[in-house]
LODRENVEX-44180 format. One record per residue: x, y, z of N, C-alpha, C in turn. Coordinates in steps of 0.1 Angstrom, whole numbers, plus 5000, padded with zeros to 4 digits. Layout:
REM LODRENVEX-44180
XYZXYZXYZ
...
REM end
This chain:
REM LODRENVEX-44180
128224362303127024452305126924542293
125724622295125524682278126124822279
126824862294127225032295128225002301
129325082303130325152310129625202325
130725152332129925252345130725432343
131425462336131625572327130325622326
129825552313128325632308127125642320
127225492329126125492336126425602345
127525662350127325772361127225882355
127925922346127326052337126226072329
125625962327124125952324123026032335
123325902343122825922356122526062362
123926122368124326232374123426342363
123826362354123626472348121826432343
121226342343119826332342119426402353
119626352363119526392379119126532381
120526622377120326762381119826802364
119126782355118126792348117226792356
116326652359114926672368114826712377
116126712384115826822397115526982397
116027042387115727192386114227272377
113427082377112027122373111327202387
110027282380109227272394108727432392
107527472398106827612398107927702406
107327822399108027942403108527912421
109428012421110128022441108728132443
108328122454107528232464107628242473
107328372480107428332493106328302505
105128252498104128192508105128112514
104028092530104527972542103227922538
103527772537102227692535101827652554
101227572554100627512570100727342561
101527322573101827162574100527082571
100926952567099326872565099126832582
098126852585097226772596097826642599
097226572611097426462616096726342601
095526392602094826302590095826332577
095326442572095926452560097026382558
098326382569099426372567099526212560
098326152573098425962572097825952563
096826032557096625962540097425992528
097926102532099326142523100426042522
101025992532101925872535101125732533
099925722531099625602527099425572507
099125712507099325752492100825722489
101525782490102825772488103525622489
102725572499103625432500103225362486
101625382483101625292466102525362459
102325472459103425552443104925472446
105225492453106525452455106725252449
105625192449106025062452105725082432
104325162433104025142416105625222409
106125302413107525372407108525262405
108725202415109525092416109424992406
108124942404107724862391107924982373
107425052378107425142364108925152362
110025142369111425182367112025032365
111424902371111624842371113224802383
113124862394114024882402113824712412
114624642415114224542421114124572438
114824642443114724692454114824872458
114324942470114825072473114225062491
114825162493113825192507113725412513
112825402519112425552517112425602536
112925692537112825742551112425902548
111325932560111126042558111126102569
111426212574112026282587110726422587
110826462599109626582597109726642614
109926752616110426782630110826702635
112226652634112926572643112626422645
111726382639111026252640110626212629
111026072626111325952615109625892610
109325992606107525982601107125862591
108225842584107425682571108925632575
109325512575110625412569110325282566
110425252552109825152545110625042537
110824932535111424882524110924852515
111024822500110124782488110724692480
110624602478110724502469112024402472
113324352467113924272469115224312470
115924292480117724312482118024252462
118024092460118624142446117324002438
117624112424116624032416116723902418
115423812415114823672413114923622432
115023722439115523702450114623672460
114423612473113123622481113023742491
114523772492114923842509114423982502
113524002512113024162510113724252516
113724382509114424492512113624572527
114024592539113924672546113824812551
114124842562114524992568116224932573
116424832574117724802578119124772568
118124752555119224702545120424832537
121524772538122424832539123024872522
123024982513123125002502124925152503
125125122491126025192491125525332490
125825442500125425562489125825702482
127025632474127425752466127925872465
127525952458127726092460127526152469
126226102477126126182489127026142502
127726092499128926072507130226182507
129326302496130126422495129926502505
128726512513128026592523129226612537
129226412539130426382549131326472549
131926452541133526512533133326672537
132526742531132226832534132126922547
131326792558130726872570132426862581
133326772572134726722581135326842577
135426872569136327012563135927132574
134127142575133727262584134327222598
134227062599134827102613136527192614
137127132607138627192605138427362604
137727412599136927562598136827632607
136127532620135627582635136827552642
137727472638138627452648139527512644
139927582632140827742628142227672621
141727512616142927462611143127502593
141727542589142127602574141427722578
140727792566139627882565139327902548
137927872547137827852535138427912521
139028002528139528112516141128092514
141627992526142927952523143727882508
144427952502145227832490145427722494
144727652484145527472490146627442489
147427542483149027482478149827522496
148927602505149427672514149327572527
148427442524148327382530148427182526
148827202512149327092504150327152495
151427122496152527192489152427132476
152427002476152126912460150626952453
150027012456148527032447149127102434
148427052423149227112410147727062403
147627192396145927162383147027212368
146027232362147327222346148127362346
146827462350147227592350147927612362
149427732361149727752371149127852384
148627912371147228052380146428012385
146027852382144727812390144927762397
146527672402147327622408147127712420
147727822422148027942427147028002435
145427982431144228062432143527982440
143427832436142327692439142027732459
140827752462140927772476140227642478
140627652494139527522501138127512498
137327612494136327662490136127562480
137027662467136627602455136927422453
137827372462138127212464136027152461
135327192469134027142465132827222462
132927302450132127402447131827332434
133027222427132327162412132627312401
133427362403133727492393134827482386
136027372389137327362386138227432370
136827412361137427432348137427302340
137727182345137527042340136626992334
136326912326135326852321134626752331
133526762326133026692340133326512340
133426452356133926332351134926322351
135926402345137426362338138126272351
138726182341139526102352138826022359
137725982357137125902363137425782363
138125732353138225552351139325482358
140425612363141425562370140825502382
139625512391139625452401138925262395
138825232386138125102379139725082374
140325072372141825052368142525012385
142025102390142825032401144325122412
144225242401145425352407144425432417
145325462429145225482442144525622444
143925682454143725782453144825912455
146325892461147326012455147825992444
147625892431147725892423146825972409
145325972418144326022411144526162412
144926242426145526392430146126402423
147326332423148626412416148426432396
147626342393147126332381146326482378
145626552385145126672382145926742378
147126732378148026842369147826822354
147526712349147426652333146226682325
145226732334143326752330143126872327
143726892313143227022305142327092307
141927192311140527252312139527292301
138527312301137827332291136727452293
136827502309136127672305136927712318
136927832321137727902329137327912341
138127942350138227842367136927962373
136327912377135227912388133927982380
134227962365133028022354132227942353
131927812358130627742352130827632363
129727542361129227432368129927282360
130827192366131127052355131627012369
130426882369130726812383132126692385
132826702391134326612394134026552405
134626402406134826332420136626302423
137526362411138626372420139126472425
138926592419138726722428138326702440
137426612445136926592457137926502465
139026432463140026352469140426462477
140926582474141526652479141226692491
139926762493139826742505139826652517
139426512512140626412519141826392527
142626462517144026472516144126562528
143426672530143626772539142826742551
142326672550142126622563142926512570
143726422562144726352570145826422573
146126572566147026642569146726732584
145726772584145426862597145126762612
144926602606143926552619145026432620
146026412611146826302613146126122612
145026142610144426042605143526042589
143425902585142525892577141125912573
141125972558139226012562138325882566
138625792563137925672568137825732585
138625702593138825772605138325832609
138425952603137626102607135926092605
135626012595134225962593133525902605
134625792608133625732615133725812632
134925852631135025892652134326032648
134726102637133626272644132226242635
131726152631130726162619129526032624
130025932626129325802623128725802636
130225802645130125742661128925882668
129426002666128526092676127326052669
127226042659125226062652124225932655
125325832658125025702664124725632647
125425662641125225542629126325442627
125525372636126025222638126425142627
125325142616125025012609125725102593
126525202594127325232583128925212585
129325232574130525172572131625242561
133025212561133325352546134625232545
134125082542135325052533134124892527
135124872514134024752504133824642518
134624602525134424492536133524492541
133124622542131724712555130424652549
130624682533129024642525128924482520
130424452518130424322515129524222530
130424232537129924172547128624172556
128124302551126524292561125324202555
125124212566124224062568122824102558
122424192559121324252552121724382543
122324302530122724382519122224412507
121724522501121524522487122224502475
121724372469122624322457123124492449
124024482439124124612428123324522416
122724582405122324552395122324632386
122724582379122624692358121924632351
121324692338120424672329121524582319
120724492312121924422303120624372291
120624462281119924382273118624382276
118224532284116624532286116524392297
117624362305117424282315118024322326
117424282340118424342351118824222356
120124242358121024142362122124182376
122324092383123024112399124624102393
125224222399127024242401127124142414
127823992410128523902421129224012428
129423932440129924002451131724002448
132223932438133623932435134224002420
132824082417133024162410134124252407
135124262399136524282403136124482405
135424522401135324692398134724732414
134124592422133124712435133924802441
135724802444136524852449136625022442
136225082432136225222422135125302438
134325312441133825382451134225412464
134925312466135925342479137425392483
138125382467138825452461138725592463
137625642454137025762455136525782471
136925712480136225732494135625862497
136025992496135626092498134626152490
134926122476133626192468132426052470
132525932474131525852475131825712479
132425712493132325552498132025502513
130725582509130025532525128525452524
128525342530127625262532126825272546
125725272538124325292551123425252546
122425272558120625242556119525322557
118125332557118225452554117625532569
117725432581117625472596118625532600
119825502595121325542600120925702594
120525692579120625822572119725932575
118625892581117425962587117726042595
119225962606120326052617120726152610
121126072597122026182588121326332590
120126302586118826432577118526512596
118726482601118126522616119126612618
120526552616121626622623121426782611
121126722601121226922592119726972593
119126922595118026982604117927052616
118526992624118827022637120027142638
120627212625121627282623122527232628
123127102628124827082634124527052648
123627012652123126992666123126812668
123726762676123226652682122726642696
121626592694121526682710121426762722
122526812729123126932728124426982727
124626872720126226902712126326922699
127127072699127027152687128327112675
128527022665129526942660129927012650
129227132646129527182632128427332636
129327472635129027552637127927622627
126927682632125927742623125927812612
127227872613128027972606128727892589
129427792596129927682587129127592579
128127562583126927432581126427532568
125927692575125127772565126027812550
127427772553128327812545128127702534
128227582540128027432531126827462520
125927502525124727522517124427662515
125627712506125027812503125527842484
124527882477124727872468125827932459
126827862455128327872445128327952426
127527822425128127822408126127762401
126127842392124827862384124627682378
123427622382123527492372122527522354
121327582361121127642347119027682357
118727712347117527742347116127692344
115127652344114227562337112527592342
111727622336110227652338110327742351
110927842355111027962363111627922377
112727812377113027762385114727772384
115227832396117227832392117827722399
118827652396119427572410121027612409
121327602418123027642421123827502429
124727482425126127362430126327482442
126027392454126727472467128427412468
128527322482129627262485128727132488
129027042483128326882483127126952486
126227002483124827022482124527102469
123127062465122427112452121627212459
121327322458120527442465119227482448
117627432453117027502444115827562444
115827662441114627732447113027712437
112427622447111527572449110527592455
108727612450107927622459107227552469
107127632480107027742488108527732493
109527662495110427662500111827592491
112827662496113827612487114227452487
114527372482114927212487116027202483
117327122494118127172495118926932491
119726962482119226802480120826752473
121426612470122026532462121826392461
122426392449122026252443123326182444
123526022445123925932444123925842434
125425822432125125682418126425582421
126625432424127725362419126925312413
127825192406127725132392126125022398
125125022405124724952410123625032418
123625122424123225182437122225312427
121325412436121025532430120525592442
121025662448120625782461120025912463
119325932474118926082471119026132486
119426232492119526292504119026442499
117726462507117026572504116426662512
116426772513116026892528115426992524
114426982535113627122534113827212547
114927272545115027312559114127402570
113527502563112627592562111027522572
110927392568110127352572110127202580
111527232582111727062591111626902586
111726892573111226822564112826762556
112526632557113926562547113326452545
114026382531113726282526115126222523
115026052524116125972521115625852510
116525872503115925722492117325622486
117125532491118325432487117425332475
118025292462117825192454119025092448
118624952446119324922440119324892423
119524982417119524992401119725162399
120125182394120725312388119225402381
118125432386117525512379117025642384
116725692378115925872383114925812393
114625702398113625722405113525792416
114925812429115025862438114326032439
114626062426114726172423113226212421
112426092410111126112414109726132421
110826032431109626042446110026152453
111226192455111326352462110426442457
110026462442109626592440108026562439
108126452436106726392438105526432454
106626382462106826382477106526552478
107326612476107526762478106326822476
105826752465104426842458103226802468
103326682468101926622480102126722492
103226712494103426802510102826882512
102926982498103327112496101827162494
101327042491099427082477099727172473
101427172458101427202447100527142438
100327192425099127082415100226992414
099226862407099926722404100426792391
101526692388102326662379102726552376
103326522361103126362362104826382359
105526372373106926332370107326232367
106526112366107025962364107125982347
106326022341106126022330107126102324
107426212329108326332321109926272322
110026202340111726152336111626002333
110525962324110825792318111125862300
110725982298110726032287112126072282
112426172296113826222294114826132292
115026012301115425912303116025842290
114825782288115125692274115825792264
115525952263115726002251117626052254
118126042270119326042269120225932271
119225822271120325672268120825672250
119525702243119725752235120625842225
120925972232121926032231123126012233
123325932244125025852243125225732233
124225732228125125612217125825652208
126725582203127425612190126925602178
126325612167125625562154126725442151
125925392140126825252136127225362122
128225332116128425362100127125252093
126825332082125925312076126725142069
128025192067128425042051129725012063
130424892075131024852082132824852074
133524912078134924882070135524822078
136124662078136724592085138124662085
139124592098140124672103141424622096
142024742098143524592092144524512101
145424472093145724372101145624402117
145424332123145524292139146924382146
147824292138149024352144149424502140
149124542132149024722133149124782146
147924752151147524832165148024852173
148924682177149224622193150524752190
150824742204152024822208152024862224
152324952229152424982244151925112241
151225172247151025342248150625402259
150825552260151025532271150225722274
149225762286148625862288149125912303
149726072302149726072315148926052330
147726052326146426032334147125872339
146425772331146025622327146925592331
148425632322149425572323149825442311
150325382314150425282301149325182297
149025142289148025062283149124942272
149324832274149324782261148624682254
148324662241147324632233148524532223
147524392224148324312220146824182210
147424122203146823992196146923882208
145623852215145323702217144523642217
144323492211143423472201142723532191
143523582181142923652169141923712176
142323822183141323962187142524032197
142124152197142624262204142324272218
143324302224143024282243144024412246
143124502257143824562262144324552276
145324612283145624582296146024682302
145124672312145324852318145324842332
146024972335146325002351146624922357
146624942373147724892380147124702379
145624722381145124572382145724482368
145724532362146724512349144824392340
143924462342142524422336143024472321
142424312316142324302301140824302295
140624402291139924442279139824372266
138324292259138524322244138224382237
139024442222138224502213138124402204
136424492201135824382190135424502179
136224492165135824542153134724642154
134524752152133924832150133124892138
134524942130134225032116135825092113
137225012110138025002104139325002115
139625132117140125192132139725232144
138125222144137525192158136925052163
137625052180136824912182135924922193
134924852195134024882209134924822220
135024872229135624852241134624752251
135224662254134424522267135424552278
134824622288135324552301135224402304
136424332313135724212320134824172328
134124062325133124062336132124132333
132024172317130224242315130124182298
129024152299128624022292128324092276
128024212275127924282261128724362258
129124492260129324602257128524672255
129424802244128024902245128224952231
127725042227127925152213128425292217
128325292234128925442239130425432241
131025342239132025292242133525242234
133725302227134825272209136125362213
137225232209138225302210138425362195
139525442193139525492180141325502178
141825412168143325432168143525542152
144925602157145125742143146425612138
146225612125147125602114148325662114
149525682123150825682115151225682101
152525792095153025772083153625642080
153825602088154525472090153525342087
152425322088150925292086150825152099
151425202110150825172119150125272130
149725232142149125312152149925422156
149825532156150525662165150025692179
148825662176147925672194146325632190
145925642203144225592203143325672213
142725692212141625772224140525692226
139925752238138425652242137825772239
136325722239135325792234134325792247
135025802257134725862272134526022274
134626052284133826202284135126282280
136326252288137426352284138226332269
138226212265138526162252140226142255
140526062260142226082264142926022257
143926112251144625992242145925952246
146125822240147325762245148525752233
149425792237150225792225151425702225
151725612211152225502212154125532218
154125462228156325442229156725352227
156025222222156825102219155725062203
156725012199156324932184156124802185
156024722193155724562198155224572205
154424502209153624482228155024462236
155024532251155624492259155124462274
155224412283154724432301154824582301
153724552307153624702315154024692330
154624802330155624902344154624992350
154025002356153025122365154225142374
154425292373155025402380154125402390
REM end
């Protein structure tokens, strides 16, 4: 394929909360709901935009639920489970969704909260004795809080690739001790999904079960969401599934179902491996509407729920509009009312879970292809509701869009310097994160082999001592994607780094290729 799911989620993510923090000044008018009429020509409006968005993005399938006092007002499917395909997408069909699988995570912690087993302001080392970040002061400081506020100090991303490699999720934890920081702890906004294991962790420690577990008996089972699931078996096997698809060469193409990488999201289980539809998720939207109410059963205290959603850490500012990183929620104030919202991305999927609390109002959007569209019909959506003036959002994020696929490439060198010999390079090396890599000659080309699944990579020639990096199983590569080896006095390899978000380098311990040992 022509991207890294590396680039595609930090593309993605960070396009995301770009378009999201468009939009007119906050006020505090209360508007009046649309009418019975208005409302049905508003939702019949919407149903074209959404199918023409779909084509303009070129998305092969999505589906949209829309929730409005307590009751499931549009649920729609649009186009096809997976390209060239006949089986149409539903209100039943079952998609992975991502990040907002952070919400979960989150609303399991508040229960621990109400039931007096942490309290947000607890040190985690006080309640995980092995938590260790690089710094020992932040080590010391890190509260339950900050576990999902997205403030850590980290680069955003960092450490991502270990779950596509194949190392486990207390291996991804205990790895946080190795992730340099890059601005000071709780000073800025840089979004992480293994920061987010942690709270995991603390929930099999207080409840004696797994978050899989805790998901489904306090989460899935009371809300009655049946037709979700939180392991690859759950999405593999439903009967009415949305294929994953990536762009390849200005083409979209279907991830087989033995795709060796689908397993990296459920890995990450906590920051994003929950599979649903978007009926199940419309429960989702009802239950935080409903403040933690099912019912008349109160599962998550008002006090806690309000805590979830309340604004943390600054994301930035844009045409008189602020948004803030709560805890698994984006908070942004928005007219007439604040919308309270996240986005979703696997390598395949693109989600949106979005609230207007204020006014009884949520929107859900599941796709299968990775674009801003989710993101488009919410605010699109928001404005019709709202009779803000039109705006042409399709237009502004097909703009932004292209112009940051753009921005992640690498330039080619102008005049190509072939590499030297082959055998230079090979050797074992080895990153505390990653762990060992080694890079060997087969068939006159460079292969690397990494992590536990022991997945071999090729490089293909670049520009002397960089080579573009090929995952298996994707049919191009990319230009965002070049390893880069440093020259030793010796005038072989000393180490190499990727040209991934955190840039990690690996430094050589063996002078021959050897097997790799995963610790």
């Amino acid at each position: 394929m022509n991207r890294l799911p590396f680039g595609f989620w930090r593309l993605v993510l960070a396009a995301l909360c770009l378009f999201l923090s468009f939009g007119p000044a906050f006020g505090e008018a209360k508007p009046i709901k649309p009418g019975p009429a208005e409302l049905q020509k508003l939702l019949a409006d919407f149903e074209k935009y959404v199918e023409e968005g779909r084509q303009a993005w070129n998305v092969p399938g999505l589906a949209v639920a829309i929730v409005q006092d307590n009751e499931v007002i549009f649920a729609k499917g649009f186009g096809v489970r997976q390209v060239g395909g006949a089986q149409a997408v539903d209100e039943n069909t079952i998609f992975q969704i991502g990040s907002t699988s952070k919400a979960f995570t989150a609303a399991l912690v508040a229960m621990l909260a109400d039931e007096e087993k942490v309290a947000w302001q607890d040190r985690v080392v006080d309640h995980l004795p092995d938590f260790r970040m690089y710094d020992p002061w932040v080590t010391r400081e890190f509260t339950v809080e900050d576990l999902m506020a997205q403030r850590s100090g980290l680069p955003g991303y960092v450490g991502d690739g270990q779950g596509l490699m194949g190392f486990d999720r207390a291996h991804i934890i205990r790895t946080l001790r190795f992730l340099k920081p890059v601005s000071s702890f709780r000073s800025r906004y840089a979004y992480q999904n293994g920061v987010f294991l942690v709270p995991g962790a603390l929930l099999e420690k207080h409840t004696g079960k797994t978050w899989e577990e805790n998901v489904r008996e306090r989460l899935l089972k009371p809300l009655g969401m049946s037709a979700s699931s939180v392991h690859l078996d759950g999405w593999r096997k439903a009967k009415n599934l949305a294929g994953q698809h990536l762009k390849v060469a200005g083409k979209i193409e279907t991830l087989p179902l033995d795709w060796p990488f689908h397993n990296s999201p459920y890995i990450y289980g906590p920051a994003g491996g929950i599979n649903s539809n978007i009926m199940d998720m419309a429960k989702w939207v009802r239950f935080w509407l409903n403040r933690g109410k099912v019912g008349e059963r109160q599962l998550i205290s008002v006090e806690n729920l309000d805590f979830l959603q309340f604004p943390r850490v600054h994301l930035g500012s844009h045409k008189g509009i602020t948004g803030f990183y709560c805890l698994a929620w984006v908070y942004n104030m928005q007219y007439p009312y604040p919308l309270i919202w996240h986005t979703g991305g696997t390598t395949g999927h693109a989600t949106m879970v979005a609230l207007v609390p204020q006014a009884g109002l949520g929107l859900v959007v599941l796709s299968n292809l990775i674009t801003p569209l989710p993101s488009e019909l919410t605010h699109h959506f928001y404005d019709r509701y709202f009779g803000n003036p039109p705006r042409d959002w399709r237009g502004e994020m097909l703009a932004i869009s292209k112009k940051q696929e753009e921005a992640q490439k690498i330039p080619k060198p102008a005049a190509l310097t072939p590499p030297l010999s082959l055998e230079r390079y090979t050797g074992t090396y080895r990153n505390d994160v990653y762990g060992p890599i080694e890079v060997a000659v087969q068939q006159d080309a460079l292969v690397m082999t990494l992590g536990p699944k022991k997945i071999q990579a090729r490089l293909k020639p670049w520009d002397r001592d960089a080579f573009q990096f090929f995952w298996p199983d994707m049919s191009d590569g990319s230009d965002e994607d070049v390893v880069v080896f440093q020259i030793g006095a010796d005038g072989r390899t000393s180490s190499f780094f990727f040209t991934w978000v955190e840039k990690p380098e690996f430094r050589r311990v063996t002078s021959e290729p050897t097997g790799i040992k995963n610790k």
